[in-house]
Every structure is written in structure tokens, then in C-alpha cells.
C-alpha positions as CSV (number, residue, x, y, z in Angstrom):
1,X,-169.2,108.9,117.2
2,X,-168.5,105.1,117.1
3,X,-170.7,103.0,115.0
4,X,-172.9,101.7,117.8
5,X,-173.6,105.4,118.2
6,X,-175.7,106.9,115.6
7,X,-178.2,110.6,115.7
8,X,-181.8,110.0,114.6
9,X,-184.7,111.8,115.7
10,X,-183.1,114.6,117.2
11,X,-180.8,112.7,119.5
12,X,-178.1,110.6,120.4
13,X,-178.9,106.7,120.5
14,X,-176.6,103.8,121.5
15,X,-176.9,100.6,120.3
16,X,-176.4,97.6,122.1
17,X,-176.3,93.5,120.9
18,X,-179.2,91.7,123.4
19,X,-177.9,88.8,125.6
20,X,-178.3,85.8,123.3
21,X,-180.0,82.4,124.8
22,X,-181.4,79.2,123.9
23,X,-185.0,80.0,122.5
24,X,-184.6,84.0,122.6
25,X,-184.5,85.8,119.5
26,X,-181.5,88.3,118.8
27,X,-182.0,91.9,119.4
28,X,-180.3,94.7,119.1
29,X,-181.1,97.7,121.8
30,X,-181.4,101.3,121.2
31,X,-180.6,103.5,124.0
32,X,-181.1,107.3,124.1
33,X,-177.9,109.2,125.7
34,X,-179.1,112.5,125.1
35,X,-182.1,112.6,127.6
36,X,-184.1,110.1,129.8
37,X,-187.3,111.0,128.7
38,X,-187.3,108.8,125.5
39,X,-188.1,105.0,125.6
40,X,-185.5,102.2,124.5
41,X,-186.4,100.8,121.5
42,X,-185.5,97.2,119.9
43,X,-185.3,95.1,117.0
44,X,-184.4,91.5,116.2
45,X,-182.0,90.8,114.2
46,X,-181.0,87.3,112.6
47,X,-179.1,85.1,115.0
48,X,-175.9,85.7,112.5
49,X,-175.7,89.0,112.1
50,X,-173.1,90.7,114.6
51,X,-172.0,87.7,116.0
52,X,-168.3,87.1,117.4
53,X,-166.3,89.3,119.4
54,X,-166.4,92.3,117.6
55,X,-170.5,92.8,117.4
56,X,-171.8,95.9,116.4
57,X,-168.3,97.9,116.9
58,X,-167.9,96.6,112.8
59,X,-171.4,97.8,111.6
60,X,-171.6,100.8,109.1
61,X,-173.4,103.5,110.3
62,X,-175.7,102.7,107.7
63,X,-176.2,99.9,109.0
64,X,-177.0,100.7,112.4
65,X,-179.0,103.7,111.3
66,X,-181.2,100.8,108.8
67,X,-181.8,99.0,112.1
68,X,-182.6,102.0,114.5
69,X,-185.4,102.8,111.6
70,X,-186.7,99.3,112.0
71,X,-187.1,99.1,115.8
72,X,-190.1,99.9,117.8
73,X,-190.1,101.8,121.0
74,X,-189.9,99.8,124.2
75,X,-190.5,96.0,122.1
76,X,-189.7,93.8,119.2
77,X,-191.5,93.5,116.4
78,X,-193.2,90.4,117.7
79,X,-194.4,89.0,120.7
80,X,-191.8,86.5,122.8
81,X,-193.1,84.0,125.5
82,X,-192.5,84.8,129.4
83,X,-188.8,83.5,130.3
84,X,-188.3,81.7,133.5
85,X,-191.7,80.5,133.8
């Protein structure tokens, strides 16, 4: 398992860096591989963290792991303005 790939909660969950853009926050995006029937889940991140080519693919699986602990199921931890409007 890479990384980006951790096991919590009885499965397997692949993270993913969020598209950055001008007034969005960063976020990093749980996916579970191991069935569909579980919801993404997200957390922000500091605009730093991960940055450059190599992203998460560097992260500890500690880290990862810290940050799968921290994110909430289908959201952030806050609430973000409509985009495009």
C-alpha cells in the first residue's frame, strides 16, 4: 500500500489532494476502494502542506492516517460558499 492508501475503519481508503483555486480552501479526499457503500470523506488542509509535484505520494502513513481521523464524511469541517455563482 502506497502512502495515499491507508486501512481505517475496516477498509481500504484512498487519499486524494483537492483541485486548488483562488478562494477554495485545500482538501484532501478520502475515497473508499473496498466497497461503494461508504461516503467520501474530506478535510482541509493548510494551503502548504503537500504542495509541489510530489503531493501526498511523500506523506507518512501517519500522516495520512492523522488526516483520515480528522475528516468528516461527505464535507469539510466548515462551510464553503457556492462556486460559480
Amino acid at each position: 500500500m502506497s502512502a495515499s492508501t491507508i486501512k481505517a475503519d475496516g477498509d481500504t481508503w484512498r487519499a486524494e489532494l483537492g483541485d486548488e483555486g483562488a478562494g477554495r480552501p485545500r482538501v484532501v479526499m478520502f475515497f473508499c476502494t473496498t466497497t461503494d457503500q461508504r461516503p467520501y470523506r474530506v478535510v482541509e488542509i493548510d494551503a502548504q502542506q503537500f504542495s509541489g509535484e510530489a503531493g501526498l505520494s511523500e506523506a507518512s502513513a501517519e500522516e495520512v492516517q492523522s488526516l483520515f481521523d480528522a475528516s468528516k464524511s461527505m464535507g469539510a469541517p466548515r462551510d464553503y460558499p457556492t462556486y460559480g455563482s
